[in-house]
C-alpha positions in Angstrom: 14.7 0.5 -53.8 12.4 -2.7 -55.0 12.5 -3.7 -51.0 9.2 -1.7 -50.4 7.1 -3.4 -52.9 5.5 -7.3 -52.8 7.4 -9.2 -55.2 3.8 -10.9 -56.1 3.1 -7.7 -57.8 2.9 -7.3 -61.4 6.0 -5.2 -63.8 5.5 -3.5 -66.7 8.3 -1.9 -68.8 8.9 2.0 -68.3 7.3 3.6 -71.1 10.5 6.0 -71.0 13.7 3.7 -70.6 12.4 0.3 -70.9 12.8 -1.0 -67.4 10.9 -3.1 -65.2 8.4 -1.0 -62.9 5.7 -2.2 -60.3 2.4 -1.9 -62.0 1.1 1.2 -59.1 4.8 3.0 -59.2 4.4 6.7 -59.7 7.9 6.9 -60.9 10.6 5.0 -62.9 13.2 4.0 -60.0 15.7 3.5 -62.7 15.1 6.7 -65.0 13.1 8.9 -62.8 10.5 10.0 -64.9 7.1 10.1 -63.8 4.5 7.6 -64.8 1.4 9.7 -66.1 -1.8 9.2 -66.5 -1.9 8.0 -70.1 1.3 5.9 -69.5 -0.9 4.1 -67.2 -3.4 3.8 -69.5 -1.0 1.9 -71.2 -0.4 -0.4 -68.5 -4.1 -0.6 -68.7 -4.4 -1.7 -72.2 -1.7 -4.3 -71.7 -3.8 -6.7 -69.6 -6.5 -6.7 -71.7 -5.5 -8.8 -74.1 -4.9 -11.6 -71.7 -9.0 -10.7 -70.4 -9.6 -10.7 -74.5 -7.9 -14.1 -75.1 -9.8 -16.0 -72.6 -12.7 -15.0 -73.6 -12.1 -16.1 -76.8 -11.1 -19.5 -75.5 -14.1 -19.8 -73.7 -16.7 -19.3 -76.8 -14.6 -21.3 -78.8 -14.5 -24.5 -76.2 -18.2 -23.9 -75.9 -18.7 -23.6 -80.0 -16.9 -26.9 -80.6 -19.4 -28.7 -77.7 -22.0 -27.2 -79.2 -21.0 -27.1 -82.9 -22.0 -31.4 -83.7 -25.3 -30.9 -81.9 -26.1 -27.7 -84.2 -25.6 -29.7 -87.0 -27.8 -32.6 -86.2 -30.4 -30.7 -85.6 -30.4 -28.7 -88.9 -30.1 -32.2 -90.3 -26.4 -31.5 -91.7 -24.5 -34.4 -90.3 -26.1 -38.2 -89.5 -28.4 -38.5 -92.3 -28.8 -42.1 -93.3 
């Protein structure tokens, strides 16, 4: 059943029974339910933590450049 979809494409647990499901299935293969709208939306939310996280890492990598320069120049650090 799995032989129709990429296998590059991304799973996400069935909000029903738990099992793996391609991220654009519109129904469980193993349980049958259909995969509604706001079960979606909960595939939705999922990935954007990871968007959320980077982000994060990002302003934090450029905080700690930044973060010794700051503080020279309000006269913090470097005073003799």
């Amino acid at each position: 059943m799995y032989d129709d979809y990429d296998q590059d494409e991304m799973t996400l647990p069935c909000p029903n029974c738990n099992a793996d499901v391609y991220e654009d299935t519109p129904r469980c293969p193993n349980c049958g339910e259909y995969i509604t709208g706001s079960n979606r939306n909960a595939f939705a939310k999922r990935s954007n933590w990871l968007r959320n996280l980077i982000v994060i890492v990002i302003a934090l990598t450029i905080l700690s450049f930044l973060l010794p320069h700051l503080l020279t120049l309000v006269g913090l650090i470097g005073k003799e």
